[in-house]
N, C-alpha and C positions, 0 to 999 in steps of 0.2 A: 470462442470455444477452444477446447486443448487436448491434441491429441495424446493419450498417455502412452510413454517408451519405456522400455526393462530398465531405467536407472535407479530413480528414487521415486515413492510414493509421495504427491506433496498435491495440498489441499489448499485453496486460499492461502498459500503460502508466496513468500517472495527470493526466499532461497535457502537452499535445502546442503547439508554435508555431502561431499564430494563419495565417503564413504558409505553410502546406504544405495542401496539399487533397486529402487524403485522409484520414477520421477514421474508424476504428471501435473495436466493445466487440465482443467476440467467445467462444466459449463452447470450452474445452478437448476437446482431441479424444480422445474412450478410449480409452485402448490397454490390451488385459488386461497386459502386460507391465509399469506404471508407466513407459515406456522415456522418453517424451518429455513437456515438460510442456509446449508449444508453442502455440499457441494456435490452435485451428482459424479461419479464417473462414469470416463465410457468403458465401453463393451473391452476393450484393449486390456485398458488398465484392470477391469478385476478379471480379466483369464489371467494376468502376470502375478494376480494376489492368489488367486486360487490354486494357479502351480507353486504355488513358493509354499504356503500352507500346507498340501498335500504333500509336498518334498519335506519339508518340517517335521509335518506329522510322522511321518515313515522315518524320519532318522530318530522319533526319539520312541517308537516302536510302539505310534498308537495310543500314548497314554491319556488319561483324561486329566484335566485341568487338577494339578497337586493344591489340592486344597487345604483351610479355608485361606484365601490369598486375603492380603490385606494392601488396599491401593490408599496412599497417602494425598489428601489436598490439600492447596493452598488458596484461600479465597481472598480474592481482590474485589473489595466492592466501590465500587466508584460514587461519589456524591458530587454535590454541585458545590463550585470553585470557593462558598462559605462554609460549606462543611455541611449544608443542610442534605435532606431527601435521603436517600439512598436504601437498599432493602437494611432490614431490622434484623438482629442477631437472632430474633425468635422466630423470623420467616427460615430463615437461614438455617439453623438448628434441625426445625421442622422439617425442610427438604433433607438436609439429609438425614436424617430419619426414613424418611419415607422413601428412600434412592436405597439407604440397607435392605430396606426392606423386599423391594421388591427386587434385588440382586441377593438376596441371602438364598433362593434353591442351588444358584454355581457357585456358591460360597467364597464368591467375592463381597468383600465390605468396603468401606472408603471411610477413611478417618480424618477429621481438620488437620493439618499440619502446621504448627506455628500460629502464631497470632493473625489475626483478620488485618489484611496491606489497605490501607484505606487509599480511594486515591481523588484527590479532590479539585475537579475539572469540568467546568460547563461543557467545554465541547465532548468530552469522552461521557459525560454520563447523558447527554444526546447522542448517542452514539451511532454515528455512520458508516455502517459497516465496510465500505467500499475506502474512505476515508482515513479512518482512525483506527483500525485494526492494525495494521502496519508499525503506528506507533503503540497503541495498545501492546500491543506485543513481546514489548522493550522492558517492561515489569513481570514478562515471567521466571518464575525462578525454573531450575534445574534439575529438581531432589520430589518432584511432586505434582500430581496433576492441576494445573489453573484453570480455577475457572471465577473469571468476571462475570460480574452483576452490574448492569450498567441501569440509568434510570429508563432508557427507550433504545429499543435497537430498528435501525433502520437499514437498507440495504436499496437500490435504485430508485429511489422514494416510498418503497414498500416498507411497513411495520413486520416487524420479524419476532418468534419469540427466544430462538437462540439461534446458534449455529456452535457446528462441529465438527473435527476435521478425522480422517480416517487413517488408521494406523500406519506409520511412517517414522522414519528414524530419526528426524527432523527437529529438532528442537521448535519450532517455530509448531508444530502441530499440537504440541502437548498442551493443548488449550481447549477449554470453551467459552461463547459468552452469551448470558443469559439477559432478559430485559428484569429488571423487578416483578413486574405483574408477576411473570413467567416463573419464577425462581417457585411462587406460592399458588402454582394449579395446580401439580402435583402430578405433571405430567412432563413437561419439557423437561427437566434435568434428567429424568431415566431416559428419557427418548433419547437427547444429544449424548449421551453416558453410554449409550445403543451405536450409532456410530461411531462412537472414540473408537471402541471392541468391533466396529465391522460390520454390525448391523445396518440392512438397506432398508427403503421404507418400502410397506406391504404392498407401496403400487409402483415401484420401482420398477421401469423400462433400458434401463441403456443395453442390459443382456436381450432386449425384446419382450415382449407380452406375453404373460404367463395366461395359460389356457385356464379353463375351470376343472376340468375333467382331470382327474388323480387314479382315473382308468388307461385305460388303450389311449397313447398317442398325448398322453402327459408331456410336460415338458418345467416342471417344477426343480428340476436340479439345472437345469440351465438356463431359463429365462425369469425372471419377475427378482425376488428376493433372495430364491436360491431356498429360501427353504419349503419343505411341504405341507405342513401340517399349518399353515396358516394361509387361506383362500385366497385364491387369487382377487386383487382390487382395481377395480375401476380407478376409484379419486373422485371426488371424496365431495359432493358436492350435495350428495338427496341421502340425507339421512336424519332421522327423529332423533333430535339431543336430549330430550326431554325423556323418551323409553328407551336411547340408544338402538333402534333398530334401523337396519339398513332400509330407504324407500324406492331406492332408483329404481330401473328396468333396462339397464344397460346388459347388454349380452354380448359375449368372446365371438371370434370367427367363427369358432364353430356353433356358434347361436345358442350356447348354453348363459343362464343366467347367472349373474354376479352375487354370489352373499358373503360379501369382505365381511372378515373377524372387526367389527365396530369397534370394540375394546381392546385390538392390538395396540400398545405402548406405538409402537412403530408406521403406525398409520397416521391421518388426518382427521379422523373423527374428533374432533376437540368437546372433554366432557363429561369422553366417555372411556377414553385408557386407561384400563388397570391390569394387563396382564400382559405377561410375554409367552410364549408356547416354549414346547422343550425341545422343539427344532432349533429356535432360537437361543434360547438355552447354551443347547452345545456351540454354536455360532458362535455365543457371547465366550465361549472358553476356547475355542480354536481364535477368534479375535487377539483375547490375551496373549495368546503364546505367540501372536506372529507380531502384534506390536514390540513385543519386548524382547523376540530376535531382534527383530529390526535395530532398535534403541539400541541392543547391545553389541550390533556391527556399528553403529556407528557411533555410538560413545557420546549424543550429542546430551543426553540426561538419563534419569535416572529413578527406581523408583527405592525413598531412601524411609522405609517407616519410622526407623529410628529418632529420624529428629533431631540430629542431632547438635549441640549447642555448638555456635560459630563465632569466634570473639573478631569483634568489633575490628573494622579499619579504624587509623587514627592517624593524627598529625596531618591533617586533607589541607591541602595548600593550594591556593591559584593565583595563576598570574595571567596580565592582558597580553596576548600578542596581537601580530599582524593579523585582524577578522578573528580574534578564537581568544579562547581562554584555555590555558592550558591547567591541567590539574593533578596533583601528586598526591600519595599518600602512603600511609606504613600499613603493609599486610601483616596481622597477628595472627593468622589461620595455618591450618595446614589442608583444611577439609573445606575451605567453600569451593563452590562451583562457576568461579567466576566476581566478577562484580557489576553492580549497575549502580549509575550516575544518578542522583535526579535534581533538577533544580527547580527553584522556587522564587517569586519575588517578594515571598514572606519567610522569617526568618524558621516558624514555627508550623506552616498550615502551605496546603495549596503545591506541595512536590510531586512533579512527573518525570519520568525516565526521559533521558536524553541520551543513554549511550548504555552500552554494556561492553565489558571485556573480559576475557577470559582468565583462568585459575592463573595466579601470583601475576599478572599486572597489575603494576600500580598508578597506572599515569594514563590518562585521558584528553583529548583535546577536542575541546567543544568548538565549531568551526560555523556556527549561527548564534554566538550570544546576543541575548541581551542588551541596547549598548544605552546607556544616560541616567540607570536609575541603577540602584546597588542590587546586586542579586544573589543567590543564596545557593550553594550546592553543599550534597551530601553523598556518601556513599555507603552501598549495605552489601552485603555476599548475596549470591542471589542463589540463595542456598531457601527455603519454607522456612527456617528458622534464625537466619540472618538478623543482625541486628544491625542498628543505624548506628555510620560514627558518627565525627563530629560534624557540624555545621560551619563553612566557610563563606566569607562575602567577597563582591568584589567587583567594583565598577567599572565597566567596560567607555570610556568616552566617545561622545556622540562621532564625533569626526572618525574613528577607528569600524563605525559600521560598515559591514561589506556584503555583497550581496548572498544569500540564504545558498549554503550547500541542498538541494533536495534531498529529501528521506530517500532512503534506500527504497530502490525498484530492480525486479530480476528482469536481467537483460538477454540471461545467458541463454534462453530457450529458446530463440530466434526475431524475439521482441527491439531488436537495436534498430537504430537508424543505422543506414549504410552509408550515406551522402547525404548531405542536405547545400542545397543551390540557393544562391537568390541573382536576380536576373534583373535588370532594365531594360525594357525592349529588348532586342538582342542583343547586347551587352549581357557578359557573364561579369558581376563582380565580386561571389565569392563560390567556388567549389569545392567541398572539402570533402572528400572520404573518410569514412569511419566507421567503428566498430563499437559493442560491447563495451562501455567504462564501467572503471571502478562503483559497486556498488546500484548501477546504473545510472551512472554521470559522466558525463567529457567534456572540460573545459578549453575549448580551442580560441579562448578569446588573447591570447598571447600571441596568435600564431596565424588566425584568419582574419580579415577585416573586409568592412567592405563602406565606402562615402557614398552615402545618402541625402536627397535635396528635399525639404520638404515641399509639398501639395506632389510629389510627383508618384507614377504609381511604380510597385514592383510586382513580379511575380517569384514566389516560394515553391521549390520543389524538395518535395521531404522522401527519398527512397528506402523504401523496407524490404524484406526476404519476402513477404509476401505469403508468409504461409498462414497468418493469423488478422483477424480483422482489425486494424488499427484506426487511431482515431490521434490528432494532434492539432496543437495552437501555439502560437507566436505571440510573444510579447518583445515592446523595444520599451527601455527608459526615456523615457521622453523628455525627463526633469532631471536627469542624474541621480536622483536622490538614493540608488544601489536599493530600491524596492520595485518591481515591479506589479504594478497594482492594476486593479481592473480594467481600469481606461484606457493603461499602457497594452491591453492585449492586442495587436492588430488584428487575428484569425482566428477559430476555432472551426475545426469539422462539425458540421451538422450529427454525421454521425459513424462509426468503426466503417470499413471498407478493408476490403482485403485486395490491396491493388498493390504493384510495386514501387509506382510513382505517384504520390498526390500531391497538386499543386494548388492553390492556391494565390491571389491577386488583392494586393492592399495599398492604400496610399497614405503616404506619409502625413502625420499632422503638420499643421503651418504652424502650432502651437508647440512643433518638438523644440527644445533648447538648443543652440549649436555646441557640438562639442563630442569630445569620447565616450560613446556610453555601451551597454551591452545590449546585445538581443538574445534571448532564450525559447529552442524550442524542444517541446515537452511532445511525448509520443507514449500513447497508452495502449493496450487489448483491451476486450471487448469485456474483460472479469473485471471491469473497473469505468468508472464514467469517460467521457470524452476529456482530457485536463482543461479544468478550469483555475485551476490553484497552479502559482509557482514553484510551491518549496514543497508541498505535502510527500509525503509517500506514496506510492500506487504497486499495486502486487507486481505486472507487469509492464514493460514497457522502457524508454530509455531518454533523459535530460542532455542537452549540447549548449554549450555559451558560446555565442564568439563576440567579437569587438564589430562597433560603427559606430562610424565619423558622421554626423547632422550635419550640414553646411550649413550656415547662418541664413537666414532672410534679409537681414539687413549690415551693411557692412560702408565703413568711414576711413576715407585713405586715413593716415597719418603719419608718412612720410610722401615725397614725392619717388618717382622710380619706375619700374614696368609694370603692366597691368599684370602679368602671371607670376609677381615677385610676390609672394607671400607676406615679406615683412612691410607692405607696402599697404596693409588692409587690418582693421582695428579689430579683428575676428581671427586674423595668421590666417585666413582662408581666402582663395583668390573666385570673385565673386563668380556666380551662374545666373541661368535666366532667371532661376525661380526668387533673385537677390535685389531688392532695392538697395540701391547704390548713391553713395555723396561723396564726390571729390572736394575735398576741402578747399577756403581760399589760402591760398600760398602755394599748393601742391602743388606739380605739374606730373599727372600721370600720364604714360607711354603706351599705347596698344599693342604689342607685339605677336600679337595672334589673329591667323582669321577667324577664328573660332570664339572670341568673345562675346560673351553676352549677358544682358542684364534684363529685367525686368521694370525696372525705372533709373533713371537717372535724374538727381541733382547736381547743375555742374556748376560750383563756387569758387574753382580753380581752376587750374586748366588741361585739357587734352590732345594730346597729338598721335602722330599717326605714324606710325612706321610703314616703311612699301610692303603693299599686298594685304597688310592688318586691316581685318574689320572690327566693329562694335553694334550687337543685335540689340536693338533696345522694343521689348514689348514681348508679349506670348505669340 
């Protein structure tokens, strides 16, 4: 859960313009229904919207929404990785139709903006909300409201039928994303369209529980939705879908009965929405005006109805570096808002954003290619009527693979590791302090290490600020092969905890490879699953690399010399207990430590003994 501060308003987001002030983390609102994946806020954060709106209101002396406004879209609908499924231009059409429509009394309308972004991707058109929004994300443009249609939206294993984020300066909020079914009930896009503009839902708690009574001792301007003229709701659970009438028999503190507005847009009655009140009404026009102050302190988009034409990047060039592919290109605009990346491993079909950068860069470095098969990048302005330039290829070789930067995670809200320990017995063998990386990443595998024996155990201390319930997992390469895959995980939290220090105890496979490889650990909040994935994105939370050493299992003189002479062992590693050992014939290895030990010995050469040197042989 997340407390919201007077900085930036931010919803499901992972990081917000330094320039907008209103920042919060916020904790989803339950609906039995799975209906909306929305994110409630607390009580904090809307008195900071509510003062900034009436300070708004008063400096522009009151006025109502300058009508008829016209809000520009850009739809992104996602299909699967062949190009099949996906919503129909004529479900699509129809929604918004029916979004004019019932936004035409505040004389807001919304108009397609630019051609339909198809985007074509099994994982996103399954779409996990907690998962793949993050990347999702990366194909909105700048000049326009997005909103994805994905084939299924899901959010903590729950079915969702959108989600939507509340007004914020954020470039990252100017979104929604709709399931198919959803797009064609004829409800969910006015709904999430409701809180883009600020609408809460009719049984909305974080201000407290709205009484029934609109007499003596009301509290409709400051608890439930904030507005009056739509009744107070329980949620949403005994109601006739079939005549739309409310059945429950729930009653307020004050033991008065519940009769929620059934056909509130804003509510849960799935069925039965078709109207908004004129409370909400004006809501939905004090919304407008305060989203796009917002937008316009911080510059991070825009709303552009114009449309207008953006001539192509061109001459897209790439080349392999060290892990990345770097990528150049000629800017012919003077008006896009940016650019975004995407690549494909088809020349023609199958393109998802991999990056975006800002107005007149031209140069991108992709730092998780692709590596063994030819791959395919393009760039377009991420402007709603951007166009695609050219298409570039470019084989990255398998030997040039390196291990996955993670998608961006917001670290800055107090989500970082501070330290992370690993321990054997009481042996410390690495302590590293740290902070906040880039993007939320910090690679300290240059700089920490720590030698590792396999079957033996460690313990993991992971320290946080402690103000947010976190949740994290270790993974070690066990194969080198720079992927860390399932097997390689050694820990996961059961579940977020809000502690300062969580530790953790694992033991080394006997099956890890000897040699330099990495360990990676991932730290997440509670708006996001416990990490199971290495490279994905997560809203919040923070990634650390470091380096370890595997001592071999098994190891072969091959030179004669001392036993803690490194070049003296056919692994450059000077054996331990956990190591079966074979001195070769011809050798003659030197013990020169009382501390040596081994787990087996074969002796086909010979051994001798320096004063006071031992040799442990066995567990």
């Amino acid at each position: 859960m997340r407390i919201f501060t007077y900085g930036c308003l931010v919803l499901f987001i992972w990081a917000c313009s330094t320039l907008v002030t209103l920042a919060q983390k916020g904790q989803k609102a339950a609906g039995p229904l799975g209906e909306c994946g929305t994110v409630s806020p607390s009580k904090e954060a809307i008195d900071a919207a509510e003062q900034a709106i009436f300070d708004l209101k008063k400096k522009l002396g009151n006025k109502a929404l300058p009508g008829p406004v016209s809000l520009p879209i850009k739809v992104h609908i996602v299909r699967q990785t062949n190009g099949s499924g996906g919503a129909t231009v004529t479900a699509l059409n129809a929604a918004l139709t029916l979004l004019n429509a019932k936004y035409q009394p505040v004389d807001i309308q919304f108009t397609q903006c630019g051609p339909i972004h198809y985007i074509d991707n099994d994982n996103f058109f399954a779409c996990d909300l907690n998962l793949d929004q993050p990347s999702l994300v990366l194909n909105n443009v700048n000049d326009a409201i997005n909103l994805y249609v994905t084939g299924t939206l899901v959010a903590d294993g729950s079915g969702l039928n959108g989600v939507a984020y509340f007004p914020s300066g954020a470039a990252s909020s100017n979104q929604m994303i709709l399931s198919t079914a959803a797009l064609s009930n004829g409800e969910t896009l006015p709904h999430e369209m409701g809180h883009y503009l600020n609408l809460y839902h009719t049984h909305e708690t974080a201000k407290g529980k709205e009484l029934v009574t609109r007499g003596t001792g009301a509290n409709c301007t400051t608890a439930g939705d904030l507005v009056c003229d739509t009744p107070a709701d329980p949620c949403c659970y005994f109601y006739n879908s079939s005549t739309c009438t409310y059945t429950g028999t729930a009653v307020d503190t004050q033991a008065n009965s519940y009769t929620p507005l059934v056909s509130n847009i804003m509510s849960y009655y799935g069925g039965c929405r078709t109207q908004f009140t004129p409370g909400q009404y004006s809501r939905i026009a004090d919304g407008y005006l305060y989203r796009t102050s917002l937008m316009q302190t911080s510059g991070a988009y825009v709303y552009n109805t114009a449309c207008p034409v953006v001539v192509a990047p061109t001459n897209l060039s790439a080349q392999e570096g060290t892990c990345s592919v770097r990528l150049n290109w000629t800017d012919n605009s003077t008006n896009e808002n940016g650019f975004i990346v995407e690549r494909s491993l088809s020349p023609s079909s199958g393109f998802i954003a991999v990056g975006t950068v800002t107005s007149n860069v031209t140069s991108f470095t992709d730092t998780s290619p692709v590596a063994g098969i030819a791959t395919y990048y393009r760039v377009v302005a991420a402007n709603s009527s951007g166009t695609v330039g050219n298409t570039v290829s470019v084989t990255v070789a398998p030997n040039n693979i390196c291990y996955c930067v993670p998608g961006v995670t917001n670290c800055t809200l107090g989500d970082d590791i501070i330290n992370f320990a690993l321990r054997s017995e009481s042996t410390t063998l690495l302590n590293q302090a740290s902070g906040c990386g880039t993007n939320g990443y910090s690679d300290y595998s240059s700089v920490s290490s720590a030698t590792l024996t396999p079957g033996q155990s460690y313990t993991i201390a992971v320290t946080n600020r402690a103000q947010y319930p976190e949740g994290f997992a270790v993974w070690i390469d066990f194969n080198g092969d720079k992927t860390f895959a399932d097997t390689e995980r050694v820990f996961t939290s059961a579940t977020h905890s809000r502690t300062a220090v969580q530790t953790a105890t694992f033991t080394l496979s006997l099956s890890a490879l000897a040699g330099t490889t990495r360990l990676r650990v991932r730290q997440s909040d509670d708006s996001s699953p416990v990490p199971t994935l290495p490279c994905n994105p997560y809203l919040y939370g923070e990634t650390e690399d470091y380096t370890v050493v595997i001592l071999p299992t098994t190891a072969t003189s091959v030179a004669s010399g001392v036993w803690t002479s490194s070049g003296v062992w056919s692994s450059g590693q000077v054996p331990t207990a956990a190591t079966d050992v074979t001195i070769s014939a011809g050798h003659t290895v030197t013990v020169d430590t009382p501390a040596a030990a081994v787990k087996k010995l074969q002796l086909n050469g010979k051994l001798l003994y320096q004063t006071n040197s031992k040799l442990r042989v066995g567990q």
